[in-house]
FINU-693092 format. One record per residue (C-alpha): residue in three letters; x, z, y. Coordinates in steps of 0.25 Angstrom, whole numbers, padded with zeros to 4 digits, always signed. Each point is the difference from the previous one (the first is absolute). Layout:
// FINU-693092
ALAXZY ...
END
This chain:
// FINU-693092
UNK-0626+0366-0037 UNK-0009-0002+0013 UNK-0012-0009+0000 UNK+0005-0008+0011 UNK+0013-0002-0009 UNK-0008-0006-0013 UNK-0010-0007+0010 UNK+0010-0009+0009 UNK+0012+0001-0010 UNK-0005-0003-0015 UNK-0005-0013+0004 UNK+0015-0004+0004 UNK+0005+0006-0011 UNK-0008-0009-0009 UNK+0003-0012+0006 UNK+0014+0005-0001 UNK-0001+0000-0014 UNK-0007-0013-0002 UNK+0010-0005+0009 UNK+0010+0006-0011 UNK-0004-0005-0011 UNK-0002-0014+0005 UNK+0014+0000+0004 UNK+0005+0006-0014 UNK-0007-0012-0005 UNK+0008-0010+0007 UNK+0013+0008-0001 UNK-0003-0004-0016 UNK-0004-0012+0002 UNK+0014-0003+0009 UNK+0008+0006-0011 UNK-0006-0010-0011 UNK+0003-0011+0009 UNK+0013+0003+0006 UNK+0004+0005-0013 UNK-0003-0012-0008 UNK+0009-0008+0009 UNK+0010+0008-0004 UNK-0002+0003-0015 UNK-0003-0016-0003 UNK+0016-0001+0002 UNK+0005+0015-0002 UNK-0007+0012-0008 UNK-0011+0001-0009 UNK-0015+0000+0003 UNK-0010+0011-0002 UNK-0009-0010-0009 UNK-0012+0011+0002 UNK+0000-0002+0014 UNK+0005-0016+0004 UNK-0011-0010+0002 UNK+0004-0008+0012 UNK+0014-0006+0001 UNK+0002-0008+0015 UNK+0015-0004+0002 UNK+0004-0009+0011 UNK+0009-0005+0011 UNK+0015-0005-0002 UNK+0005+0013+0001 UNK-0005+0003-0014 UNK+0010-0004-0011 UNK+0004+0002-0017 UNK-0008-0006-0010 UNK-0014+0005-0007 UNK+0003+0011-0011 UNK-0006-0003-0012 UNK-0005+0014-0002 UNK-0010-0006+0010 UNK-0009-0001-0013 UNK-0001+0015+0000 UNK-0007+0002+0011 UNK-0016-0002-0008 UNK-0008+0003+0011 UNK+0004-0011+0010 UNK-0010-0009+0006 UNK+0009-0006+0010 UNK+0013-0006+0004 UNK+0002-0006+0010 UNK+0016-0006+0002 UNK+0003-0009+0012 UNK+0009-0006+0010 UNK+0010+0009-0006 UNK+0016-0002-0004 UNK-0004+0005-0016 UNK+0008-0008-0009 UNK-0001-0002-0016 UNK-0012-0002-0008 UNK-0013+0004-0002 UNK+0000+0009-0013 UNK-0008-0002-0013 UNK-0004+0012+0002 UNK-0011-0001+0012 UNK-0008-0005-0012 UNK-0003+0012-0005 UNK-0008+0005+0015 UNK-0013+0000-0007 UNK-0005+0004+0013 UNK+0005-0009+0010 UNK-0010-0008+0009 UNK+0011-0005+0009 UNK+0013-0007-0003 UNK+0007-0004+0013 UNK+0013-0005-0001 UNK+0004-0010+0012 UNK+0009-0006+0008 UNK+0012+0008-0005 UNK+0010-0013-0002 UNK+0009+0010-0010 UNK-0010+0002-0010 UNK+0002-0011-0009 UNK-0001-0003-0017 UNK-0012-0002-0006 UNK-0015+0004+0001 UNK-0001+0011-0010 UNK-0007-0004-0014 UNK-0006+0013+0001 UNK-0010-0002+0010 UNK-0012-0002-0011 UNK-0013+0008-0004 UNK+0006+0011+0000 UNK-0001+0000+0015 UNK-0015+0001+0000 UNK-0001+0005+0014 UNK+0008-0011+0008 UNK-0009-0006+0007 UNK+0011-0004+0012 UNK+0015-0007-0004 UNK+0007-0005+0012 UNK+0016-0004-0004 UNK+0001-0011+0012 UNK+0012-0004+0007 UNK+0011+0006-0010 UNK+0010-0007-0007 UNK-0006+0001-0014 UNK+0003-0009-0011 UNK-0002-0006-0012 UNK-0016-0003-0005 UNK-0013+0005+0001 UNK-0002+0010-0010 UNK-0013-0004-0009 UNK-0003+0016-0002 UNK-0005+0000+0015 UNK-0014-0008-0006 UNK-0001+0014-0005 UNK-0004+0008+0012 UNK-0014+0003-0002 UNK-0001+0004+0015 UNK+0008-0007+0010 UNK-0006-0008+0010 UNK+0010-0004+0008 UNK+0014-0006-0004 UNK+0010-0006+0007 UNK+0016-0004-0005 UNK+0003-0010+0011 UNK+0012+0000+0007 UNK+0007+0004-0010 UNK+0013-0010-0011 UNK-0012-0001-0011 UNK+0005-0012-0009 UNK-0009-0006-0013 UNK-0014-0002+0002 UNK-0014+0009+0003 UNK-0005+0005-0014 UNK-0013-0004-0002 UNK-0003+0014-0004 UNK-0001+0002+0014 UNK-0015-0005-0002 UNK-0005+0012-0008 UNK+0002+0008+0014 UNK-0015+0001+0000 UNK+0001+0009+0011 UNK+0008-0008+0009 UNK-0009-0001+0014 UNK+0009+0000+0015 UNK+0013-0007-0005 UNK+0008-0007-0011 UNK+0013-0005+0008 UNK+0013-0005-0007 UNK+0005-0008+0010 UNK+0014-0001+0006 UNK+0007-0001-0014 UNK+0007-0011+0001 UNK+0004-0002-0015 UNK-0014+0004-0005 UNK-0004-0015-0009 UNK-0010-0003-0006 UNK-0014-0005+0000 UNK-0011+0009+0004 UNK-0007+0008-0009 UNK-0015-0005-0004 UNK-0004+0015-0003 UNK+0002+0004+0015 UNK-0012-0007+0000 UNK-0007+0012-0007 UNK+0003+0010+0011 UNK-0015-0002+0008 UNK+0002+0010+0009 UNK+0013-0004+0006 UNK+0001-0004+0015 UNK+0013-0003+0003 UNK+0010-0008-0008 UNK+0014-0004+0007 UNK+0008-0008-0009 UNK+0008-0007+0012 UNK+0015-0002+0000 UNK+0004-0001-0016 UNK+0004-0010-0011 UNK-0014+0000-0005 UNK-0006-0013-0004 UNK-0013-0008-0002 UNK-0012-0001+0006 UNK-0008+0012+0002 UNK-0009+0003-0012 UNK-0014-0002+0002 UNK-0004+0014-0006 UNK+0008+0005+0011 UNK-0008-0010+0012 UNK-0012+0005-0007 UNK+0001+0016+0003 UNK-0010+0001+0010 UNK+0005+0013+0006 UNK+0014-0008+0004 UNK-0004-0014+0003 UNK-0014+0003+0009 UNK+0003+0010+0009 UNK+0008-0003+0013 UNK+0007+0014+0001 UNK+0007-0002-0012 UNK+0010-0009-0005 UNK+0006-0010-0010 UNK+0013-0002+0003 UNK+0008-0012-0007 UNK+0011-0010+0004 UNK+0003-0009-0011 UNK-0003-0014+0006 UNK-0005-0005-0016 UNK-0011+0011+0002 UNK-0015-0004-0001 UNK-0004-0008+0013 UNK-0012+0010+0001 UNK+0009+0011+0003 UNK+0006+0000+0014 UNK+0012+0007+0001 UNK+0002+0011+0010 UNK+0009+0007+0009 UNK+0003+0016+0002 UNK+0007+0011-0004 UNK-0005+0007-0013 UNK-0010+0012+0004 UNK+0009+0012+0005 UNK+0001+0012-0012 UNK-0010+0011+0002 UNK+0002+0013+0007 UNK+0002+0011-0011 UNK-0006+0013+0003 UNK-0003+0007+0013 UNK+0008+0011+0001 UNK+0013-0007-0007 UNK+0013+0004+0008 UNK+0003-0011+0010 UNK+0013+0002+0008 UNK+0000-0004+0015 UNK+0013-0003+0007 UNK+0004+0015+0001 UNK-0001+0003-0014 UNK-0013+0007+0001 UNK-0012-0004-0008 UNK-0013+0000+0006 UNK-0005+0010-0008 UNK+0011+0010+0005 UNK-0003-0003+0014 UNK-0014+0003-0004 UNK+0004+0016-0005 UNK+0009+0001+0010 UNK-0012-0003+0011 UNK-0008+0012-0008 UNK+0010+0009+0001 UNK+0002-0002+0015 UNK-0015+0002+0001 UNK-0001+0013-0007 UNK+0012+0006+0009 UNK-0009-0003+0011 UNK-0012+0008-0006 
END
């Protein structure tokens, strides 16, 4: 091999092989996400490898496999605006790991919140089941999460009333919303009144009852700053609290490289390798 060879070539070479293995990186991460859209409603997981489930769009259909429970090292799933139907298994409960639990706007999942979602779940920090057609109550067992600091059921068929367990959410901080349950009754759990790092609270559209408990008027993270909100429309609430307008907050973005389909079937991520790929013919 010539010196002018090894002098101009070797440094293309190596970019070709970062370039290589930066794209054999997002060819795995491709397979995981693509994959997962598929297995969540066909064949089994490879539990060693699974850690970030992102299905959505209409096209996606079946129900959510129980063996989703086998999947230990998951941290997310994210499930939205999607034709899935059925339930949401028992066995979620058993994800250890999972920070993100993000099923919403899917109007086929219905039945109840699963009693599972407890201390077991030590990592859960995000529980987003909006705009669903859940059903029956409130299962107490989520006062349990140790983690979670945001939760939100609204739009959903909830029926009895908010457990007051809800209140042991001590780490409960960006949102509490229940709202847009039209048969949730009740009155309004004093012990919410203990969560003193909670900034929004959207209670609107219910059957709840009462007047606002003055624990809750108290919290000085909801009721003192102006970005954040109470939201209450029962017109026998405290005359201190003036009831607002809105929609609740919109559900977080889950993950940054979860699979989102565009209207040619091709998620953002795809389009991203298949620009890499183009580039390296061009090298």
């Amino acid at each position: 091999m010539d010196a002018s060879f090894s002098l101009i070539d070797s440094p293309r070479k190596i970019w070709h092989v970062l370039l290589l293995y930066v794209l054999v990186l997002l060819l795995v991460h491709v397979e995981l996400s693509v994959a997962t859209i598929v297995d969540v409603f066909g064949t089994d997981y490879n539990s060693s490898l699974s850690t970030f489930i992102s299905v959505s769009g209409s096209s996606v259909t079946g129900t959510i496999p129980s063996r989703i429970g086998l999947l230990s090292k998951l941290g997310t799933i994210q499930i939205s605006h999607s034709s899935v139907t059925g339930t949401i298994p028992l066995e979620l409960g058993e994800l250890s790991r999972l920070g993100v639990l993000q099923i919403t706007n899917n109007s086929g999942i219905n039945g109840p919140i699963p009693n599972t979602l407890d201390g077991g779940m030590e990592n859960l920090a995000t529980l987003a089941l909006t705009g669903n057609a859940l059903s029956q109550s409130i299962p107490t067992n989520i006062g349990q999460l140790p983690a979670v600091g945001y939760l939100d059921v609204s739009n959903n068929q909830l029926t009895g009333t908010m457990p007051s367990q809800l209140g042991e959410l001590s780490t409960l901080v960006t949102l509490l919303a229940v709202n847009d349950n039209a048969e949730l009754s009740g009155n309004i759990p004093s012990q919410l009144g203990t969560l003193s790092l909670l900034q929004n609270l959207h209670l609107q559209n219910t059957k709840l009852t009462g007047q606002m408990p003055r624990e809750v008027l108290e919290l000085s993270q909801l009721t003192t700053n102006t970005d954040n909100t109470l939201i209450f429309d029962n017109p026998t609430a405290s005359p201190t609290v003036s009831p607002q307008t809105g929609s609740p907050t919109e559900s977080p973005q889950v993950g940054s490289h979860a699979a989102r389909t565009n209207r040619d079937g091709i998620s953002v991520f795809q389009s991203s390798l298949i620009a890499a790929v183009v580039l390296a013919t061009l090298m």
